[in-house]
N, C-alpha and C positions, 0 to 999 in steps of 0.2 A: 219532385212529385207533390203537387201542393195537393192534402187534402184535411182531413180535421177529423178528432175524435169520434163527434157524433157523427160523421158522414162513413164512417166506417162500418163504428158499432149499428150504425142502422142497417148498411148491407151486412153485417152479420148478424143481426134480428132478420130481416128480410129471408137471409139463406136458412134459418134456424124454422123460419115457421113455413114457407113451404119447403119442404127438404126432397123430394119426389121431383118438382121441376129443375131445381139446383140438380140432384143428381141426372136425371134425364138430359140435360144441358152438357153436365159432363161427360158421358158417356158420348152424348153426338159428336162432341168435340172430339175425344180420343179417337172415337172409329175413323171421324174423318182423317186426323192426322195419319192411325196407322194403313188407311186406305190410298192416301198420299204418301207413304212413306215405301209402304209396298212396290208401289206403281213407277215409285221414284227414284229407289234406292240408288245411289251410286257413292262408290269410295274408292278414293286413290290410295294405292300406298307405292306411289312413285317421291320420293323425298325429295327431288329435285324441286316438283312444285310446292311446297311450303316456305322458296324463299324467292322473293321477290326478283322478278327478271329484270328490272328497272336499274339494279344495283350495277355497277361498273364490270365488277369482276365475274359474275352473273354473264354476264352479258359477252366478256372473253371466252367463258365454258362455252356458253352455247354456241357461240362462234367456231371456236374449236371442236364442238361435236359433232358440228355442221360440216365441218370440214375433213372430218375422219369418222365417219357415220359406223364405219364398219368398229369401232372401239368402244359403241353404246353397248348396253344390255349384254354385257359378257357374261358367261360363266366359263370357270377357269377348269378343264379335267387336270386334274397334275395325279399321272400313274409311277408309283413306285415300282420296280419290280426289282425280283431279289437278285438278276443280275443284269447288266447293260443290256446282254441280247435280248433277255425276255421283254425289258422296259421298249426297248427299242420297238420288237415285233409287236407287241399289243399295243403300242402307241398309234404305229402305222394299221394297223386291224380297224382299232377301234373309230379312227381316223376316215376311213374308208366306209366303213358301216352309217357312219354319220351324214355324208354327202348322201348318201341313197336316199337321206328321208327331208327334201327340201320344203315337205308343206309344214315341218319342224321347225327347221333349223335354217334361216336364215345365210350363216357361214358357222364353215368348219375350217380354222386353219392350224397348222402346226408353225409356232415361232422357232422351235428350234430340231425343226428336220426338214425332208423331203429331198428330191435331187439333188438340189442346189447346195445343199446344206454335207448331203453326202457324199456330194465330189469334193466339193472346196472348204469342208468344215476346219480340216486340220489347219488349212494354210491363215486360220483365223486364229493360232495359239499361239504364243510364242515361239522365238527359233528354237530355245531351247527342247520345248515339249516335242516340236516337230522332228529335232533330231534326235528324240529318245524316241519315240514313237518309229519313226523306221527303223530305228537299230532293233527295234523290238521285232518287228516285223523280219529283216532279214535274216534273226538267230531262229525263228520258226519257219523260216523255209522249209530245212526238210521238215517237219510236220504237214504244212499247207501245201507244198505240191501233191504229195499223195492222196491228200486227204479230200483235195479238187476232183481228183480221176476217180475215189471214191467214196463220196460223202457220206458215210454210213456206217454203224458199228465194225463192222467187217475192215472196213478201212482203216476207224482208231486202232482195232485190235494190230492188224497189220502195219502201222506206222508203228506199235511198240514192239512188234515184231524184228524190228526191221533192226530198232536201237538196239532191243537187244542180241541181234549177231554183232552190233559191232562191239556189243559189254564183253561176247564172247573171244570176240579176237584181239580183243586187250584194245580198242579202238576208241572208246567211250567207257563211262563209268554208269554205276549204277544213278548215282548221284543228280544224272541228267535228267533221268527221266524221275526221279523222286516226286517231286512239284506235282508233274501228270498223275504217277501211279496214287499219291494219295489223293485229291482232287477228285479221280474216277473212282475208288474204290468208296470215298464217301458218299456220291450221288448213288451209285451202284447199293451198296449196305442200305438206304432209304428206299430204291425201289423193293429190294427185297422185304424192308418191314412194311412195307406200305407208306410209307411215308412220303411227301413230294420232294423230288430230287432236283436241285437248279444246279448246273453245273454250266461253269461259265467260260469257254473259250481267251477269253479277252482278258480276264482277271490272270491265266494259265501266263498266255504271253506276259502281262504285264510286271506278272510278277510280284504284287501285289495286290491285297483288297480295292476293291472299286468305293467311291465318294460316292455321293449324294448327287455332282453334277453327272458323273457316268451312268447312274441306276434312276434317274429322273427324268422325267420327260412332261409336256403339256401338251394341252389342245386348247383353242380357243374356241367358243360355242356362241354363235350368237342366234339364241332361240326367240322364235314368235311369242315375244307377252301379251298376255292376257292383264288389262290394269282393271278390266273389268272383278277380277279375281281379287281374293285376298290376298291371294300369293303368285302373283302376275306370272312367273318362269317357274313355277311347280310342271308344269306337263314336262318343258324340256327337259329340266334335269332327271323326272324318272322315266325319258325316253332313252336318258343316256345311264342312266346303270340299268333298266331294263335290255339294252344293247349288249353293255358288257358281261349280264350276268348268258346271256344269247353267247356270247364268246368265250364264254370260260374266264372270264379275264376277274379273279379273284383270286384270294391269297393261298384256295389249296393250288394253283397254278403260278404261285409265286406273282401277282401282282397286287396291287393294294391301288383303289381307285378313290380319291378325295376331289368335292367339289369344291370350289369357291370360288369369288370375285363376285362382284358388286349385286347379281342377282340372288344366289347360292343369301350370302350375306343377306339380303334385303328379305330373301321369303322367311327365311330361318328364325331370322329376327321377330319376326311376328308368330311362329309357331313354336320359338321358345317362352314370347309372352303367354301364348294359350296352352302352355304345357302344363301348369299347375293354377291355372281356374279355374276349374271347378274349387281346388282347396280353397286359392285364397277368396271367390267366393263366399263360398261356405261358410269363409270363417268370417267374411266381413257380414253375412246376412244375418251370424248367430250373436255374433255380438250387438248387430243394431236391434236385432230382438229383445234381446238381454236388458241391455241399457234404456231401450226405452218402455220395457218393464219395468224397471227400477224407478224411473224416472215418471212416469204415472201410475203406476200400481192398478192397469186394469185392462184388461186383455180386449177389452173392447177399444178402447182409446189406441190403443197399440194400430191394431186392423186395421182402424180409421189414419192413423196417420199412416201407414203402411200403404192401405190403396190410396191415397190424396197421392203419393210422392209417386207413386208409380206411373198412376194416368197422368200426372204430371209429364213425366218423365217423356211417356206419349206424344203428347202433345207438343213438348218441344224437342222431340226428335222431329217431329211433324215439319215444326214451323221454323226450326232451326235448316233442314233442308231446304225448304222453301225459300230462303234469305240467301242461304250460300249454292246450294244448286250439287252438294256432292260432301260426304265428310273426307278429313283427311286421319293420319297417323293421329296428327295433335288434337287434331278436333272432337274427336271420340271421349275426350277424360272432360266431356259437358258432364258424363254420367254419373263417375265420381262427386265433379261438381256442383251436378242438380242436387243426388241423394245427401250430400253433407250441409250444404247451406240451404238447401228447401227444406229439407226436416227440422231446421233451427227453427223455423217459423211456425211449424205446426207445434214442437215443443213448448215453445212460448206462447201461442194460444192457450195449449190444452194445460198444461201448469197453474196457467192464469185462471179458467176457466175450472179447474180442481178446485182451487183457493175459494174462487166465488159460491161454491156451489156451497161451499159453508155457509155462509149468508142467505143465498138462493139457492135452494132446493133444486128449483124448476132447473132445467137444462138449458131449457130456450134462453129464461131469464141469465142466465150462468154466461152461456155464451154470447148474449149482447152484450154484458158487461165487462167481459173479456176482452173482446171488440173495441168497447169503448177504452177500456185499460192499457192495451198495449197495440192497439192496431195502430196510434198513432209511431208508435218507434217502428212499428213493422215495416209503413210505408216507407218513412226515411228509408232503414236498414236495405232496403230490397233499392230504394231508387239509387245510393249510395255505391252499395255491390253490384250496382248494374251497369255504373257511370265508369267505376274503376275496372270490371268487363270490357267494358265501349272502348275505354280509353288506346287499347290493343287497335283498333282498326286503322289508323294512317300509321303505324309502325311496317317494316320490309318485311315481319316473319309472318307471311300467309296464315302458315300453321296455325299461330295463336290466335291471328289476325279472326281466322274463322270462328278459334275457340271461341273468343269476344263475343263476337255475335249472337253463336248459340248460347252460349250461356249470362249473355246479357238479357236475350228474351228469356231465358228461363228464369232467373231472376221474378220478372215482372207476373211468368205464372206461378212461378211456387208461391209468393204473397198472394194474388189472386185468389186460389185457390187453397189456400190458406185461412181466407176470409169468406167462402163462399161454399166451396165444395164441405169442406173438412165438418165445418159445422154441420151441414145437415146430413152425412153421414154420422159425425155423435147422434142427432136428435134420433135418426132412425134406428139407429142399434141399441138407446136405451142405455144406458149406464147408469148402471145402478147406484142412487147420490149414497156416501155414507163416510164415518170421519177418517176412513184411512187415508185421504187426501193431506197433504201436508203442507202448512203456511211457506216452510221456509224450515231453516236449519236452527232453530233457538240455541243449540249446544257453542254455537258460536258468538254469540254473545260476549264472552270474556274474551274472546281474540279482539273483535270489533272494536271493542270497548277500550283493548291496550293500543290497538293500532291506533283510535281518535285521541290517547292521554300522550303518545310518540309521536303525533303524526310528524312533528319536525326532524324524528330522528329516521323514521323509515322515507321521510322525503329526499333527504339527506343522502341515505344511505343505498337510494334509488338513481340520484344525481351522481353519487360515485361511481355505479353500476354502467352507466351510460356515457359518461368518461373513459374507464376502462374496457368499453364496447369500441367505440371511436379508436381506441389506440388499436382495438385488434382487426378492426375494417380493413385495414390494409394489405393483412395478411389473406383474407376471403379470396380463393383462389379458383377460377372456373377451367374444367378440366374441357378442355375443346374440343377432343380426341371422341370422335363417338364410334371408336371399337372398342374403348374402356366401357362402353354400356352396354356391351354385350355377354351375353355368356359364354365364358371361354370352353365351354364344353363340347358347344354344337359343330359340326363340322369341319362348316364353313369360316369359323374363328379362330380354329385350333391351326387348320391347314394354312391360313394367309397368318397366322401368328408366325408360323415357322418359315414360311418365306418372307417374312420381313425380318426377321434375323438374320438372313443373308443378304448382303449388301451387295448381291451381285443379282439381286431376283424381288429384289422389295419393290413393292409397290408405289412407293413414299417417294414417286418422282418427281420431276417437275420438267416441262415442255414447252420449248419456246418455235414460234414459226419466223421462218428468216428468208427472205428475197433469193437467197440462192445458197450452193451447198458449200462455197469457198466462204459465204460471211457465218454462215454455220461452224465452218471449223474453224475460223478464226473466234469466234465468240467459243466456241468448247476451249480452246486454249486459255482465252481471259478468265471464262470460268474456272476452269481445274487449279488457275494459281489461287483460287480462294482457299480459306483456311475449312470452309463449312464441304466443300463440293469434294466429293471422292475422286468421282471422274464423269465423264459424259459420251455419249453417242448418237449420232448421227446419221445416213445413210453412206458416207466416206469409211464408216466406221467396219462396215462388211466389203469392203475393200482390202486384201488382207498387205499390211507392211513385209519387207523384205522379200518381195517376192520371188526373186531371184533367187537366193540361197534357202529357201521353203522348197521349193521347185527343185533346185536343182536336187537337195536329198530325197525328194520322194520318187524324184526320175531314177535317182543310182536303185533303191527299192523296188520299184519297178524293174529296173532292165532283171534283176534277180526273181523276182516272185512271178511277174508278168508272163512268158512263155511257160510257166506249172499252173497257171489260174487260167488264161487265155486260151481258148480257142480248143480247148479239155471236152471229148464225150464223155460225160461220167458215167460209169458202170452202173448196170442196174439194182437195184437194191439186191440185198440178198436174201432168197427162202432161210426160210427155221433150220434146215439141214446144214447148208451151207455156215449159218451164223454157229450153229451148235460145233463146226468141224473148228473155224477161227478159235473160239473161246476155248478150246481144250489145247489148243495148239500152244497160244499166246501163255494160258494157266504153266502151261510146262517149261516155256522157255522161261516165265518167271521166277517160280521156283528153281531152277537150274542154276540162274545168275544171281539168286540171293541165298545159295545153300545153306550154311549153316552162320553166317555172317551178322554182325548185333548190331552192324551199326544201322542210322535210322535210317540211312538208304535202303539197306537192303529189309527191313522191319516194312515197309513202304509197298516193295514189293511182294513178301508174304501177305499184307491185308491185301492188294487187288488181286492175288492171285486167288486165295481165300473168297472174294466175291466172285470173281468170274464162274470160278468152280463149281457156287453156288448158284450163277445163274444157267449155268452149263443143267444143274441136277432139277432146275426149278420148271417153271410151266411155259409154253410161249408168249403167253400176256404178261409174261415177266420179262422174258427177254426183249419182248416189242418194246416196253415203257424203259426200258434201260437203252434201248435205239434212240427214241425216242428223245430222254432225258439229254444226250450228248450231240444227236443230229441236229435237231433242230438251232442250239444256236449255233451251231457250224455251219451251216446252212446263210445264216443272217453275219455270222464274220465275214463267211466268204465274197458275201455279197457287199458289203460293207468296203474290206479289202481291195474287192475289186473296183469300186469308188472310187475311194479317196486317191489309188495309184492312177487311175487318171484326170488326176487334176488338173489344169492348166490355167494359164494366167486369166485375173479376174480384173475386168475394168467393169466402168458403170455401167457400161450398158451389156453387160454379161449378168448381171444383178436379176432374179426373177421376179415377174411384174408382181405379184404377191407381195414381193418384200419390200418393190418399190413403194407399192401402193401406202403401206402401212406408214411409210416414211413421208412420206409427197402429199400433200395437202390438196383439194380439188380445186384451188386455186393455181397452186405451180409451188407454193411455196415448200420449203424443205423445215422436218422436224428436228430438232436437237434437245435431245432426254438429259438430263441432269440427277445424279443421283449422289445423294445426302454422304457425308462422312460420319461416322458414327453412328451411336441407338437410332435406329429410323424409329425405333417404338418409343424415344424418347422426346413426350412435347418440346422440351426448352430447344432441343436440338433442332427439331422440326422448325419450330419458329425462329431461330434464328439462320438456318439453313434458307429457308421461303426470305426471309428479309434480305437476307444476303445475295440472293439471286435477285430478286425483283430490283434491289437497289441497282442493277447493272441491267433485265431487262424487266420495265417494269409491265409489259403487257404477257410477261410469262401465266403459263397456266398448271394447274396439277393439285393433287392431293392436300397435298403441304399448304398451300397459297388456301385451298379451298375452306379446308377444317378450321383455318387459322381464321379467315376472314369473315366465315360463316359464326364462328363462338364470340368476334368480335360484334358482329351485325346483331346477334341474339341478345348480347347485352345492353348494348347500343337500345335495343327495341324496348326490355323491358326497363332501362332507367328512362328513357322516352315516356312508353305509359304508366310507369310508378312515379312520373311528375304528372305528365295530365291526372289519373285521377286521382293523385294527392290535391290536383290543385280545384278537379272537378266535385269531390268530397267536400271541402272547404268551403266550394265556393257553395254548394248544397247547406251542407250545416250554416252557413251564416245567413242564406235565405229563411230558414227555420229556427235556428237557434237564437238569431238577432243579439246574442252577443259574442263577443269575441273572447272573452273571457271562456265561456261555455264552450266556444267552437275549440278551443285550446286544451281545455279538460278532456272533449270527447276525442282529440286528434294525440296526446301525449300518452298514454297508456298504446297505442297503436305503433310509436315510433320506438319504445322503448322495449318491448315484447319481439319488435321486428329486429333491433340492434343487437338482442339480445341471441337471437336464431343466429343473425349474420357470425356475432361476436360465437359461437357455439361451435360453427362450421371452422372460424379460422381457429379457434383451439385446439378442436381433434383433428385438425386437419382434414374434414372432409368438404371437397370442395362442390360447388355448385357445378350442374352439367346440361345437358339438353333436356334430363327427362325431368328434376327433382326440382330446374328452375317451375317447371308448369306450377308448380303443389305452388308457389307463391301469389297467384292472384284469389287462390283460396286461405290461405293465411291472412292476406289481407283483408278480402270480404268480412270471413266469421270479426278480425281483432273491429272492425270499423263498425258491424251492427251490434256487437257485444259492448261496446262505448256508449253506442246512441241507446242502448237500452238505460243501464245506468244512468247517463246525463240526464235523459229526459227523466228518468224517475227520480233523480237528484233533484230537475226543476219543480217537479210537481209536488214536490216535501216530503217525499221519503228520506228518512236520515240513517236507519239501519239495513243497509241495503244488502250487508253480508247474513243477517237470518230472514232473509227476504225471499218470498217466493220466486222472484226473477233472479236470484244469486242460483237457487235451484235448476231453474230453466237453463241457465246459461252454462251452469258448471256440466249438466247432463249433456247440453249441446254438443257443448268440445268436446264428452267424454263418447260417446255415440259419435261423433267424426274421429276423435284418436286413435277409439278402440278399432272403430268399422277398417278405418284406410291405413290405421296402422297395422295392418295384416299384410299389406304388400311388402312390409320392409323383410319378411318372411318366403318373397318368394325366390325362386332361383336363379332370376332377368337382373342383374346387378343395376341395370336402371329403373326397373322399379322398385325393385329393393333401394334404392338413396331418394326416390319418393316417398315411401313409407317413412325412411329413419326419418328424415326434413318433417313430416307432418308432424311424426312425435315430436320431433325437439319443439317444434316451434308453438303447437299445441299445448305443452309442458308449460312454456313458459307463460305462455298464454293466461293458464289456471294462476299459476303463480303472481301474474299481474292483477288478475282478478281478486285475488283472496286475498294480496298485503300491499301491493299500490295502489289500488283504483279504493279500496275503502278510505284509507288514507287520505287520496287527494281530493274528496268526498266529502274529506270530515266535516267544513264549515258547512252550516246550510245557505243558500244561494239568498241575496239582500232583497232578491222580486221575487221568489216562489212565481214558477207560470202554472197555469188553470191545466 
């Protein structure tokens, strides 16, 4: 930016004595921008587009999404419920409810139900499970035939009727029916308190508590986004627990309904960031208050800089849309970046322009001289932090790509407007001249003075500092994973946290497409003998092994259960009378068979006989919900049951088009899933897991490949433009500076401040990530115009520059960006929380280079003093 003192301070003379057209100017400006920016507004927060599609692996995704369309924009329902039937039944409910509303929901599929699943599921377990599972089934026969002819309390009571004649005729024990009596007498004693009763058929048989895979269930949702929105799949997801709460389908009904996957994720994410700003707001607007009260000591000068930065801010929202055509996630934190480094410029005017007014009274006169005093470092400063801005635009990361832009032009109007606007708002508010204005910090004087009588030992001792940074460079670790930036509280984080714990349901796959389904399984073979790969699946893979002896044991269960399930009129339900005759009946044979007997069988049988009794005495809304609590999933066994017994053999093309489809590429090709051995939540694992596969196919796609390549491309991007505008700064300072000497002074306080942040992160080990890397091209800015301010006042023959009024400006500056944006390290988004911490640390040190190395490498005065 070539310009010269006087060419400045005359435009800020200029701005100072008409201040009415200057403002008038400003003002058409802002309105136009915010009337373009209304008119204009458009933001994505689609993540996808912030990285460059050019990129290889880019370029596989999208191919891949292309090719299984139905696998974009998911969100995941995964319903808990407190027993298999009930997970089961409101799986399939809710499931149903969903197709109904297609101007929603795009698709609705279930990955692990529906016919196909519920004829031929078993023959997809092992033989083992397969033959514990009918044995299960054919020890409850008698149970399930009668309970087919009559599925209904009347009927339970009657099937324990039944055991118990043969407890009577020494036939069976009490013992048998133990399991059942207490099992019912539980659910039973809940509806009588009120309480919700799950009683579980299938738990009864098995014999056992049910897992996580038996009481678990999902849906696949793929809802109409709105990108127009800030939260593009908000309608769907509250179309879908407005549905379930339509269905009952909550946890006084025994289910528990959790969203996630990639859209859940993606809106959450942005409405966990706006969960607590208004706080951190607040607190960043009280402290920029505060500080730059302190910092000029006059509530008018405050205002004035206050509306400069604002209609600023305006305007390059304006003009920053105009450039890019739409903001994104990344692009957004221009406004951080205007409010910290544009308010540098106004501080450093009005400091200046304090100072002066000691000398000149007049305001006007004050502020030309201001103008002429430091507008010349402004201009550098602002061309400088605009070039290292720019430098972001031929990098892959969009994101930033854009940040550049906007906040490369903002740059040029916060100076602008710095020199124009700001003054004639002073001149028009009148501030009143008088000596609470302060030169500079005189109490620093004896520091100054010991640092210029040491300066070899704090150079020294500054050269060690940055040796021992270097050693710890290496440790600086970037954490790739960006569900570590999220909040683990919300939902959608907590819920895919706990299925990535399971390696049989984690997300952390990886997908390769193959010419056909024999080189798929031959490639899942070469796979699985890796050390990194657990296991893989295919579409062979819902094929089930051993067919024959699956089959044959479910046929012998069959010929047993099949004529008591099959071809059954079941009785009609029964009136209140009829139930009230059963449950006195059942209550007596109970008591009868457990007379006076301790052990816990018979103890078993006194509590259900004790509930019956009580539902016998209690109201019919009690007795319904105690029907109720035990038909229903009998009801869904029997259906169930009746399933799986006629299963028969499964070839490909018995496979439903549904599950083909999910499998088979719209090319022809076939998918083969690869899933990780070990921590899937663990990066080292992930990346060597992703290496490991890609080295054998390397056009694989997935999770793992993505995060890894995407944290490599981000840094990739930002050593990219932290050498252009280290080298576009340089090449600036020696067009102006014309020594190399000078350009060296103004550029070594900037590397050593910056090694120091780096060397900071690898000691507390906190490592660099997607959100806390942004806060670095603002680090950068403030360290590089905080140099040229000193240099240049170093050329111009200031020699105590630590009680100097620009020591003042600059230490407020940092302290007014520390204070303001270290408020985010406060908030509850753990990615803008390691924004926050980065700013202070690097801030911190910042002061510190300021206040004992930059006086230091100062100390000599320069052999040409420039004008």
């Amino acid at each position: 930016m070539k310009t010269s003192p006087s060419l400045i301070g005359r435009v800020t003379a200029f701005s100072a004595a008409r201040p009415w057209l200057v403002l008038l100017l400003g003002l058409v400006l802002s309105a136009a921008a915010l009337f373009y920016t209304t008119r204009h507004f458009a933001m994505t927060t689609d993540t996808a587009e912030l990285i460059s599609t050019d990129l290889e692996w880019r370029q596989r995704e999208i191919a891949y999404g292309a090719a299984f369309p139905q696998k974009q924009d998911q969100i995941v329902a995964v319903i808990d419920g407190a027993t298999a039937e009930i997970a089961e039944a409101a799986a399939t409910r809710l499931t149903d409810a969903l197709r109904e509303q297609p101007a929603l929901f795009r698709s609705v599929r279930r990955p692990d139900g529906g016919p196909f699943f519920d004829r031929n599921g078993l023959l997809l377990l092992p033989l083992e499970e397969v033959q514990a599972t009918a044995e299960q089934l054919i020890r409850a026969q008698p149970f399930l035939g009668p309970l087919a002819a009559d599925p209904s309390l009347r009927g339970v009571l009657g099937s324990l009727s039944t055991v118990l004649e043969g407890v009577a005729r020494g036939q069976a024990g009490l013992r048998d029916i133990a399991p059942a009596a207490s099992a019912l007498a539980e659910s039973f004693e809940a509806v009588l308190a009120g309480r919700p009763a799950f009683f579980s058929w299938r738990s009864l048989i098995a014999g056992s508590p049910p897992g996580p895979r038996e009481t678990r269930r999902f849906i696949l949702v793929q809802p109409v986004m709105d990108y127009g929105a800030l939260q593009p799949g908000e309608a769907g997801s509250q179309a879908i627990r407005e549905m379930a709460r339509r269905l009952d389908l909550d946890p006084a009904h025994g289910v528990t309904l959790r969203l996630t996957g990639p859209v859940p994720l993606a809106d959450e994410e942005f409405a966990s960031l706006a969960e607590d700003a208004e706080l951190v707001t607040g607190a960043m607007v009280l402290a920029l208050v505060g500080i730059l009260w302190v910092a000029v000591r006059s509530v008018r000068f405050v205002l004035a800089i206050l509306a400069t930065t604002f209609l600023g801010l305006i305007i390059t929202a304006g003009l920053g849309l105009m450039a890019t055509g739409r903001f994104n996630l990344i692009s957004v934190a221009f406004i951080p970046l205007f409010v910290g480094l544009g308010i540098d410029f106004s501080i450093q005017l009005s400091v200046r322009c304090l100072a002066e007014r000691l000398v000149h009274p007049d305001i006007r006169k004050a502020l030309a001289e201001a103008g002429r005093g430091v507008g010349r470092s402004l201009a550098l400063a602002a061309a400088a932090i605009a070039a290292g801005f720019f430098a972001f635009l031929p990098t892959s990361y969009i994101g930033v790509a854009e940040l550049g832009m906007i906040a490369g032009l903002g740059m040029g109007i916060a100076f602008l407007l710095s020199i124009t606007l700001l003054p004639a708002l002073l001149v028009l508010m009148r501030p009143p001249a008088g000596g609470r204005a302060e030169l500079g910090y005189a109490a620093l004087a004896p520091v100054e003075h010991a640092l210029h009588r040491h300066r070899r030992a704090v150079l020294a001792a500054s050269a060690l500092a940055a040796a021992i940074c270097l050693a710890l460079l290496p440790l600086v670790r970037f954490d790739f994973n960006p569900l570590n930036l999220r909040s683990p509280k919300v939902e959608s984080m907590s819920t895919i946290a706990e299925l990535m714990a399971d390696p049989d349901r984690t997300p952390n796959t990886i997908s390769i497409l193959l010419p056909s389904l024999a080189e798929a399984e031959a490639l899942g073979r070469r796979l699985e003998a890796l050390p990194e790969v657990l296991r893989t699946v295919s579409l062979a893979s819902f094929i089930p092994a051993q067919q024959e002896e699956k089959l044959a044991l479910v046929q012998d269960a069959a010929m047993l259960l099949g004529p008591t399930l099959e071809g059954v009129e079941p009785l009609p339900p029964p009136d209140d009378a009829a139930l009230l005759r059963s449950l006195n009946a059942t209550t007596a044979a109970l008591r009868d068979a457990a007379g006076q007997g301790r052990e816990d069988a018979a103890a078993a049988a006194r509590r259900l006989a004790d509930a019956l009794a009580r539902l016998a005495a209690g109201t019919p809304a009690q007795r319904a919900a105690a029907a109720e609590a035990v038909v229903a999933p009998l009801n869904t066994l029997l259906a169930q049951t009746r399933a799986l017994l006629s299963a028969g053999p499964v070839t490909l093309a018995d496979l439903p088009p549904e599950l083909v489809e999910d499998w088979t590429a719209r090319d022809g090709r076939l998918r083969l899933e690869v899933y990780p051995r070990g921590n899937p939540n663990d990066n080292d694992v992930l990346r060597r897991f992703a290496e490991a596969v890609q080295a054998v196919a390397p056009e694989a796609v997935g999770v793992p490949i993505s995060i890894q390549a995407a944290g490599d491309m981000i840094v990739t991007a930002f050593l990219q433009a932290g050498f252009l505008s280290a080298l576009a700064v340089v090449i600036l300072l020696a067009l102006v500076l014309r020594r190399a000497k000078d350009v060296l002074l103004a550029m070594l306080p900037v590397l050593l401040s910056g090694m120091l942040t780096l060397a900071t992160c690898a000691a507390l080990d906190l490592p660099l990530n997607f959100a806390n890397i942004i806060a670095l091209p603002l680090l950068f800015g403030m360290g590089v115009a905080f140099n040229i301010y000193f240099v240049i006042a170093w050329r111009a023959g200031e020699h105590e520059l630590l009680q100097s009024s620009l020591t003042r400006a600059v230490i407020f500056s940092a302290l007014t960006t520390a204070t303001a944006f270290g408020a985010l390290w406060f908030s509850s988004h753990p990615g803008t929380a390691s924004m926050g911490r980065l700013l202070m640390i690097s801030l911190g040190w910042e002061l510190l280079v300021t206040l004992i190395f930059r006086p230091a490498l100062l100390a000599v005065p320069p052999k040409h003093p420039a004008a």
